[in-house]
N, C-alpha and C positions, 0 to 999 in steps of 0.2 A: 341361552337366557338364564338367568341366575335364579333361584328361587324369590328373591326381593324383587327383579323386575317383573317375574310372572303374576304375582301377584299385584302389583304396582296396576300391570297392567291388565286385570281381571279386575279392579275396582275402578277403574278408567272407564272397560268398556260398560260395566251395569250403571255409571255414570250417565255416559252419550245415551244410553239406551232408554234410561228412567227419562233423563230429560227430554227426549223425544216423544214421547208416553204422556207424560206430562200436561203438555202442550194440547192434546187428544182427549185426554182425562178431562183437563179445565173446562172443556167444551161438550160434554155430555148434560145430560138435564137431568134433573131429581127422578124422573120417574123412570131412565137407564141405568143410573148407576144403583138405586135400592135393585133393578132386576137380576142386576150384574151380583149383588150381593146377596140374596135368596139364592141365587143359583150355586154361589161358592160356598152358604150353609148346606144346598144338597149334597155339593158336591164329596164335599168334607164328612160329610155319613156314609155315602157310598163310599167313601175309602177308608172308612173310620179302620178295616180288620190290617190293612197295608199300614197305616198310622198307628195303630197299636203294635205293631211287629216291629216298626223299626224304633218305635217310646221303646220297649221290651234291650232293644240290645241298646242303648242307651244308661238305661235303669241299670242293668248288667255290669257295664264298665263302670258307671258310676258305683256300685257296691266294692266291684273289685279295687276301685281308686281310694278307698276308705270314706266314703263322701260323709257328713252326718244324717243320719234318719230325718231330721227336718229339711235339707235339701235337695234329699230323695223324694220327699214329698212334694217338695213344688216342680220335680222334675216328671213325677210319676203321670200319666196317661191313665184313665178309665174310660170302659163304655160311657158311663154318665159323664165322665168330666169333657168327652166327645160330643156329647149330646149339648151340655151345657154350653159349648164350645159354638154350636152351632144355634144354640137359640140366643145367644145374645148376639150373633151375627142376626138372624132374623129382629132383634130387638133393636140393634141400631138403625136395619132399615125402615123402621118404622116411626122412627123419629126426626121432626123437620130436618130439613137441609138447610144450613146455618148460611150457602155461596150464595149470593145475590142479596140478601139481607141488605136492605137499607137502615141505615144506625144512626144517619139523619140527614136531614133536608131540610135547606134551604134555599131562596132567592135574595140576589144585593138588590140595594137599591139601582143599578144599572144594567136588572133586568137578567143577569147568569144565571140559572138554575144549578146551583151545588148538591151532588149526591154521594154521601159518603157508604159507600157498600161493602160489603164483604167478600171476599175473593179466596181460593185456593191458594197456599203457601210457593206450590211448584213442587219443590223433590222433598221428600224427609227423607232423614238418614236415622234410623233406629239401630242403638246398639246395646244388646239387652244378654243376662247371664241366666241361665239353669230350666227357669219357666216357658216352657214352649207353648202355651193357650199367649203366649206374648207374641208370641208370631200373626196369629189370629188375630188379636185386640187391636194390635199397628196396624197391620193391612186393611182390616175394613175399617178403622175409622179415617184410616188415609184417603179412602178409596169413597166412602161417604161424601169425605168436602174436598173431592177432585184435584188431591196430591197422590203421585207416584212419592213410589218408596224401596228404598234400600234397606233391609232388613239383615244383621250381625250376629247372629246369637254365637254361644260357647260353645266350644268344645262337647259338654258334656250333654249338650241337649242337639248336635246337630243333626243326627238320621231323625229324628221328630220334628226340626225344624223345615229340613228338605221335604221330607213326606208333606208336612202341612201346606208348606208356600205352592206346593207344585197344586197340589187338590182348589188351595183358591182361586191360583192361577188359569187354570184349565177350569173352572167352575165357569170364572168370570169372562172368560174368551168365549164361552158358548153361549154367553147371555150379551157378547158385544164388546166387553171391556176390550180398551188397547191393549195390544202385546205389550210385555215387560213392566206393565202397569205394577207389577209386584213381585220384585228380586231378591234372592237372596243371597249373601255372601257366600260361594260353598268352603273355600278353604279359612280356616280356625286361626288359620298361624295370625298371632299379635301385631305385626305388622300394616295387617289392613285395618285395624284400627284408625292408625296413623294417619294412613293414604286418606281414606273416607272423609277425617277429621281435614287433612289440607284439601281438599275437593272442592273450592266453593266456586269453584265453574260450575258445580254441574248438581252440587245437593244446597239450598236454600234454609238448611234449620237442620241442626242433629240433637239427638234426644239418648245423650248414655242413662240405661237405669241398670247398677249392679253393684261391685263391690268400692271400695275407693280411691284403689289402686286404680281401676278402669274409669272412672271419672277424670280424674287425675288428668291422668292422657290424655282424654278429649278435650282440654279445656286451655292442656296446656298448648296442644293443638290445632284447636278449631278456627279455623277461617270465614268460620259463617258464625251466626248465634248458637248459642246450645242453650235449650231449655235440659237442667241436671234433674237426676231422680234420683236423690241422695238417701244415704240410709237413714233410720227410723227409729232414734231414740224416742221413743213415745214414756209417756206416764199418766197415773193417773194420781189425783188427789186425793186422797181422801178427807175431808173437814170436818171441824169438831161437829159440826148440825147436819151430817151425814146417817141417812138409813144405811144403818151397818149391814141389815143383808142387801139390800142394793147394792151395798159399796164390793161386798163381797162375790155378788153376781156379777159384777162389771168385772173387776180385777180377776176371777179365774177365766171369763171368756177372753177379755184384752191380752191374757197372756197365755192360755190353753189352746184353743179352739182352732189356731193354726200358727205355731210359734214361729215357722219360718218365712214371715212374710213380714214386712216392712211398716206394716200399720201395729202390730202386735206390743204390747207392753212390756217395758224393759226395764222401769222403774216405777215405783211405788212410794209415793207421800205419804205420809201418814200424821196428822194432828194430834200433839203431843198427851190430849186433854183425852182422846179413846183409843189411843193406841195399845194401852194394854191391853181391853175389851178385845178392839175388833182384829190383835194379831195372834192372839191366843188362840181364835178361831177360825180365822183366815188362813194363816200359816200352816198348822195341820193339813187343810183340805187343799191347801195348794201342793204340799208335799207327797199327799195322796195322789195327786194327778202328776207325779213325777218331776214337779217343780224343784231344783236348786234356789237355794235362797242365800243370800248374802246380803249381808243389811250391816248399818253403823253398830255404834256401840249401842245405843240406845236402842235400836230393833236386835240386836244380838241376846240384849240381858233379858229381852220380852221372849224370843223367840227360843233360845236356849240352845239344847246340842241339834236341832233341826237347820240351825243354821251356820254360817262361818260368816270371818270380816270380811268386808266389802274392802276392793282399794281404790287408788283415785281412779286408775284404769276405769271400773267399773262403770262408776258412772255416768259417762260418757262411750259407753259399749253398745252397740248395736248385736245381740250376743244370738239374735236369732236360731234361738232353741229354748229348751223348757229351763231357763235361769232366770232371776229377778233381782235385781239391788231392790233394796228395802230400806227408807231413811226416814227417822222423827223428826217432824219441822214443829216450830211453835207456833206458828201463825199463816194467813194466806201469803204475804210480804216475802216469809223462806221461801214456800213453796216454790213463787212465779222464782225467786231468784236462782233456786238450786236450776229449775227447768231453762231455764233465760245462760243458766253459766257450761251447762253440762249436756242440754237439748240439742239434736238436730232441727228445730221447726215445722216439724212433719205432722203431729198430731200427738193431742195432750187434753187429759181431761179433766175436770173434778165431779166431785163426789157430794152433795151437802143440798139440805132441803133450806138452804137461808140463799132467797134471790140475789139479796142484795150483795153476796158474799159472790154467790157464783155472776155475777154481770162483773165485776172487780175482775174477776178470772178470766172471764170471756173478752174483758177489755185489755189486759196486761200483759197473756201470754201473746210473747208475738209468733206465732205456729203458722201454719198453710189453713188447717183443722183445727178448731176448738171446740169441747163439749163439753154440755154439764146433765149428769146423768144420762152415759150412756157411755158404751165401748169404742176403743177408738180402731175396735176393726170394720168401723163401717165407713171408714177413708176409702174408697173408693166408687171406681163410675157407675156402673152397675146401680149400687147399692145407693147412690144418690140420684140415680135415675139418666144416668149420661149412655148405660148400653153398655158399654166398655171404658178402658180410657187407656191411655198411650203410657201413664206410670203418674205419680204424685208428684209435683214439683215442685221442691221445698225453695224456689226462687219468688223473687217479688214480680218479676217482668220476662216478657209480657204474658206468662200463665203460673199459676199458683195454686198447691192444691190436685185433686183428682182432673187430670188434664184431657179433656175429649174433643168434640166435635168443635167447640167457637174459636178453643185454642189451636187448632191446626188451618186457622182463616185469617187473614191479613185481611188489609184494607185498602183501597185506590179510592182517587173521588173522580165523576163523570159529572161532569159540566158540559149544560146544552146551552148556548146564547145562538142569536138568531141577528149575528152580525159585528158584533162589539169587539172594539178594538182600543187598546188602554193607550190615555192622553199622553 
């Protein structure tokens, strides 16, 4: 058997197997599947010191690979990030269960009772790069609204993703969950990309969130729906009726606070009318915290030798690390259009204490996320109260946005009549 069929046929059988799982899954009740999932947070602590040994040679090859320091970070393991790992597992279980949900009701007039509810998807297929607390996020919110799941990760994160899925796995088997309820891919090679992406025998929805080469593939791929978790050119505005230290507390958090992550700001507006003010002072402190700056002509003559030109690359870069384009607009009108020409959709904010200015923004930018006054690393589920969530989906259908619990639920209608048979 050649290495293409051994694989082929390793993504075949966690296939038959999820789908069988499946089926087992759909059919547990709210109050097995949370015990299934408290038991895979204990479990995941008791093997927190085996899950931090195999993060460690992970982290390891990833230094030796040249990786950059910011994707070391989203790849790095800590006690607390173990901890953390495990209380928003206990956090999703504590939040309704979205399957059975009635979304609406009605009766015809020939007496049918129509019920439109909520239902389990069947299989996900997760195919996710570098962050292994992603392993965790997929599976139990899979495992919440009674989908099995096939789980992908990299290369660079896979001894942390093995150690993880196996701790849920055996967490949730002791508490009842069906065997296989939660797979993971073990071989790396690019290939089972492919396979998983034609699979729609047996996976019902795949979800790539990584670089955009890997997008790419699955989409050009995919046999089933893929909800994309595309990269994250985010920005923030800043407006002439903008509280310059607000504006300047958002822009170092948006772009400091954890550069390697997808919600993080990658470009910067600035309102022609305080641009000198607020870059004269911004700039510095963002330069202090290790930021690269590159900005137009017009943020280059404000900002000086602290910065260089920006090219068209730039602004349209997802550069996830400590860099920022920097550009003077004259009006809100620039703003939305720079974001609108050069944005991913992901998340974008402004900056200004004039409502009527910031509802314009709120209504314009077409993004997943929009904000006015605040940072746009608080794109995600957690943080908006979802527990976790499966990745941001900067699509319009059928999920948009920090994607959790309602998004991994379809819908059937159950019709009762007590005879009726159409004329």
């Amino acid at each position: 058997m050649t290495a293409v069929q051994s694989i082929e046929a390793h993504i075949h059988d966690l296939g038959l197997r999820a789908k069988t799982a499946s089926r087992a899954l759909a059919r547990l009740s709210s109050d097995q599947k949370n015990a299934a999932l408290m038991a895979m947070a204990d479990e995941l602590e008791a093997d927190a010191d085996s899950i931090l040994a195999a993060n460690a040679t992970d982290v390891a090859d990833a230094e030796e690979h040249g990786l950059t320091t910011a994707m070391i970070d989203r790849l790095k393991l800590t006690p607390d990030r173990i901890r953390k790992i495990a209380k928003d597992i206990r956090d999703v279980a504590g939040l309704p269960d979205p399957v059975g949900e009635a979304i609406r009701d009605w009766t015809r007039p020939n007496g049918l009772a129509i019920r439109k509810v909520r239902v389990p998807i069947g299989v996900i297929g997760i195919i996710y790069e570098s962050r292994p607390n992603v392993t965790s996020d997929a599976a139990v919110l899979c495992i919440k609204t009674g989908n099995a799941v096939i789980l992908r990760g990299g290369s660079e994160s896979i001894h942390s993703n093995l150690a993880i899925a196996a701790a849920l796995q055996s967490g949730g088997e002791k508490a009842g969950l069906p065997a296989d309820s939660i797979l993971l891919v073990a071989d790396t090679d690019r290939a089972g990309v492919i396979h998983m992406a034609e699979m729609d025998r047996f996976i019902d929805m795949i979800v790539p969130r990584g670089g955009h080469a890997l997008i790419e593939v699955v989409v050009k791929h995919a046999r089933m729906p893929v909800i994309k978790h595309y990269h994250g050119v985010c920005h923030v505005y800043v407006d002439s009726a903008a509280d310059l230290d607000m504006a300047m507390s958002i822009t170092i958090n948006a772009k400091c606070q954890r550069p390697g992550v997808c919600n993080s700001l990658e470009t910067l507006l600035v309102h022609r009318a305080i641009a000198t003010e607020f870059l004269e002072k911004c700039g510095p402190a963002l330069i202090e915290k290790g930021v690269e700056l590159r900005g137009d002509t017009a943020a280059c003559e404000i900002l000086g030798e602290i910065a260089t030109h920006a090219t068209e690359e730039d602004w349209s870069t997802e550069y996830l690390d400590l860099i920022l384009s920097v550009s003077i607009v004259d009006n809100l009108e620039q703003a939305v259009d720079h974001i609108e020409t050069y944005g991913s959709h992901h998340s974008d904010a402004i900056v200004t204490e004039d409502e009527e200015t910031a509802e314009a923004f709120l209504s314009a930018v077409d993004s997943a996320t929009v904000y006015w006054n605040a940072s746009t690393r608080f794109t995600d589920g957690a943080e908006f109260g979802f527990g976790a969530e499966i990745g941001i989906s900067t699509d319009k259908l059928h999920a948009r946005g920090p994607m959790a619990l309602e998004e991994l639920t379809t819908y059937k209608y159950t019709i009762r009549g007590n005879g009726q048979i159409r004329g």
